[in-house]
C-alpha positions as CSV (number, residue, x, y, z in Angstrom):
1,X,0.0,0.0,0.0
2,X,1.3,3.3,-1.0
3,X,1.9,6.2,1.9
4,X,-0.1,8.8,2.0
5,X,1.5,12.3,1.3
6,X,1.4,13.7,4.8
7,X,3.8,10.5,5.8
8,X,6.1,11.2,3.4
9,X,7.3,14.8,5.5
10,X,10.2,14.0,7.4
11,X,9.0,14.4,10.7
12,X,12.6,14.8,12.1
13,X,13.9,17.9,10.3
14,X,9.6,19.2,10.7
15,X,9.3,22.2,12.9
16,X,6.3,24.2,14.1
17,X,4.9,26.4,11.2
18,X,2.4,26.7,9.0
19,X,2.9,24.3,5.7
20,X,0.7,23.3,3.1
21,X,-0.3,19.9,3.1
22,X,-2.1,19.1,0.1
23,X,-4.4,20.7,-2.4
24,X,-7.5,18.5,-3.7
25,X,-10.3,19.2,-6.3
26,X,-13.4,18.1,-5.8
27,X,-15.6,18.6,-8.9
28,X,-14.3,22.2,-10.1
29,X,-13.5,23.8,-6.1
30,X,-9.8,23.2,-4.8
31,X,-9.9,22.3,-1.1
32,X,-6.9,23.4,0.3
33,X,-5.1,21.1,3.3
34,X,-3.1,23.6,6.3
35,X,-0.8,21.6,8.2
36,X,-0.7,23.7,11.7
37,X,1.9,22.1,13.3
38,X,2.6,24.0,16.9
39,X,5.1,21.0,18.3
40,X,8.2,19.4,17.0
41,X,7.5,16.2,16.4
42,X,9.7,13.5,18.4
43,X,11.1,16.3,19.5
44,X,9.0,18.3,22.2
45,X,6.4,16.7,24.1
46,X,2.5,16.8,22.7
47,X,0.0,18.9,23.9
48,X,-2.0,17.5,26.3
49,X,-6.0,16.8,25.2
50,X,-7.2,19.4,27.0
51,X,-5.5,21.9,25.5
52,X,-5.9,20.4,21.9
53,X,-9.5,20.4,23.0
54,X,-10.1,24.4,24.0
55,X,-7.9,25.1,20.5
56,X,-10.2,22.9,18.6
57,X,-13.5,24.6,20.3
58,X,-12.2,28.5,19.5
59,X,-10.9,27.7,16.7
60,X,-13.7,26.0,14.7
61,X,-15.8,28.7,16.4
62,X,-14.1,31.4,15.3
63,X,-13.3,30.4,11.4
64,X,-16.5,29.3,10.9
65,X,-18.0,32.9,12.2
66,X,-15.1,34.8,10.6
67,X,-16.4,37.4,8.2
68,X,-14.5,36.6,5.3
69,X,-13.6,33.0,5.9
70,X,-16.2,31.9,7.4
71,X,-17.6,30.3,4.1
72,X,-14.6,28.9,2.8
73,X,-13.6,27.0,5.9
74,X,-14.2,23.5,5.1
75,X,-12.9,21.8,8.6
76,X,-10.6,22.7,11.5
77,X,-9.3,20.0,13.8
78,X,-6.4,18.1,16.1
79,X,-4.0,15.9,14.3
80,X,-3.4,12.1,15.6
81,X,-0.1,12.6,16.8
82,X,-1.0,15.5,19.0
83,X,1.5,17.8,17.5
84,X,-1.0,20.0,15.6
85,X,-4.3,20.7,13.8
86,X,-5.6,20.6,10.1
87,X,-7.4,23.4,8.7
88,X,-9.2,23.0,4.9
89,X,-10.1,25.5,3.2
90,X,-11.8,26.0,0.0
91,X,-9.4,27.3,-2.8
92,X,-6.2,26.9,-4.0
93,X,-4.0,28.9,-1.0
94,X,-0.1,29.2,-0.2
95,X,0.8,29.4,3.7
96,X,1.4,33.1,3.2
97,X,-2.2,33.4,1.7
98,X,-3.3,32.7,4.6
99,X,-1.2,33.7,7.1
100,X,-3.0,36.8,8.3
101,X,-6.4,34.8,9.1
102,X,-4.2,32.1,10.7
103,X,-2.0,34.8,12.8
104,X,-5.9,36.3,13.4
105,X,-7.2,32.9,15.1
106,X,-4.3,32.5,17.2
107,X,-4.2,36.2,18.6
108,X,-8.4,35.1,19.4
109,X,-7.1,32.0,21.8
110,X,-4.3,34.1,23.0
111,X,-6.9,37.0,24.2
112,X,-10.0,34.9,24.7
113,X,-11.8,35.1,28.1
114,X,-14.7,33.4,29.5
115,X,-16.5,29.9,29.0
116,X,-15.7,28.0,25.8
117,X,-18.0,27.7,23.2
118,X,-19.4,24.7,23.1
119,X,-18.0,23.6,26.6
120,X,-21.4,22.1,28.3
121,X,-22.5,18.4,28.3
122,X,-25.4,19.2,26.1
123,X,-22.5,20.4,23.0
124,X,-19.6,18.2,23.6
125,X,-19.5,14.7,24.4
126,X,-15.8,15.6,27.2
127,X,-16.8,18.9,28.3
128,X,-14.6,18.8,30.9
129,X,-11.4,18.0,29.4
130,X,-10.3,21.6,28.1
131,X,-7.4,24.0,29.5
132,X,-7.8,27.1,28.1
133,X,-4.6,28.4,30.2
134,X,-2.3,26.2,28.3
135,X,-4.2,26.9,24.8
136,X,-3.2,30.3,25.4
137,X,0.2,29.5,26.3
138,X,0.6,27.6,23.2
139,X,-0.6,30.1,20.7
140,X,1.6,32.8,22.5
141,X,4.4,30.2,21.6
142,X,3.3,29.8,18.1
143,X,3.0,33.5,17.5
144,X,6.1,34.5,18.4
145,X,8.0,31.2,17.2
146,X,5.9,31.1,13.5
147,X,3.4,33.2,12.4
148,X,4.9,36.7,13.7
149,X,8.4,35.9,12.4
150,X,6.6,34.4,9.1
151,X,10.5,33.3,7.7
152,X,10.0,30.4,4.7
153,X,11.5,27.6,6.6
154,X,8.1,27.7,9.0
155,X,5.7,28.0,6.0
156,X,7.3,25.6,3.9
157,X,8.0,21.8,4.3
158,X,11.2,20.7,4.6
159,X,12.9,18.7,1.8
């Protein structure tokens, strides 16, 4: 069976950034595939689910009511590995397209105060496991590390 593109990165030399994944068409729209990777992977440790958890809640919340965006954003969520999160968005992007909306997002979790979206038993099946302290804390890290800084070897894969 062959690998699917996102396995063939080299995780070793991968840092945090903001990459493009893939680009897809389906009938005549280009869904495009952001790899949001916030951790080094084998590297640094993995966020914790809670904190994946209160990124995931904000920031499907807040792309799906962004003004602009809003109707283009296809899906925002956590990665397997625990090292980041996916974002697809309808049309043909580069990382620096989009950089603004994602730099927008992450200054949202970094300033965000008061309950979660979503965070009740009635809309989420683990309420309770979110950490919105440590969701800020990570997108104060990936601001300054990636999207502030915006240098090409954080919105580019490496070879």
């Amino acid at each position: 069976m062959e690998k699917i593109a996102s396995f063939t990165i080299d995780h070793i030399k991968l840092q945090p950034g903001l990459y493009v994944s893939r680009t897809d068409k389906f009938g005549g729209t280009a869904i495009t595939t952001f790899d949001i990777r916030i951790t080094s992977p084998n590297e640094e440790p993995v966020m914790n689910t809670a904190e994946i958890h209160a990124i995931e809640h904000l920031g499907a919340t807040f792309l799906r009511n962004h003004p602009v965006y809003g109707t283009k954003t296809v899906y925002f969520g956590p990665m397997g590995c625990r090292t980041g999160f996916y974002m697809l968005m309808e049309g043909a992007m580069t990382s620096r397209d989009i950089l603004p909306l994602v730099t927008e997002l992450f200054e949202f979790i970094r300033n965000y105060t008061g309950e979660i979206p979503g965070a009740s038993a009635r809309d989420c099946g683990n309420y309770l496991d979110m950490n919105l302290s440590m969701a800020q804390w990570h997108a104060i890290r990936y601001l300054d590390q990636v999207l502030y800084p915006a240098k090409d070897c954080r919105l580019e894969y490496p070879c």
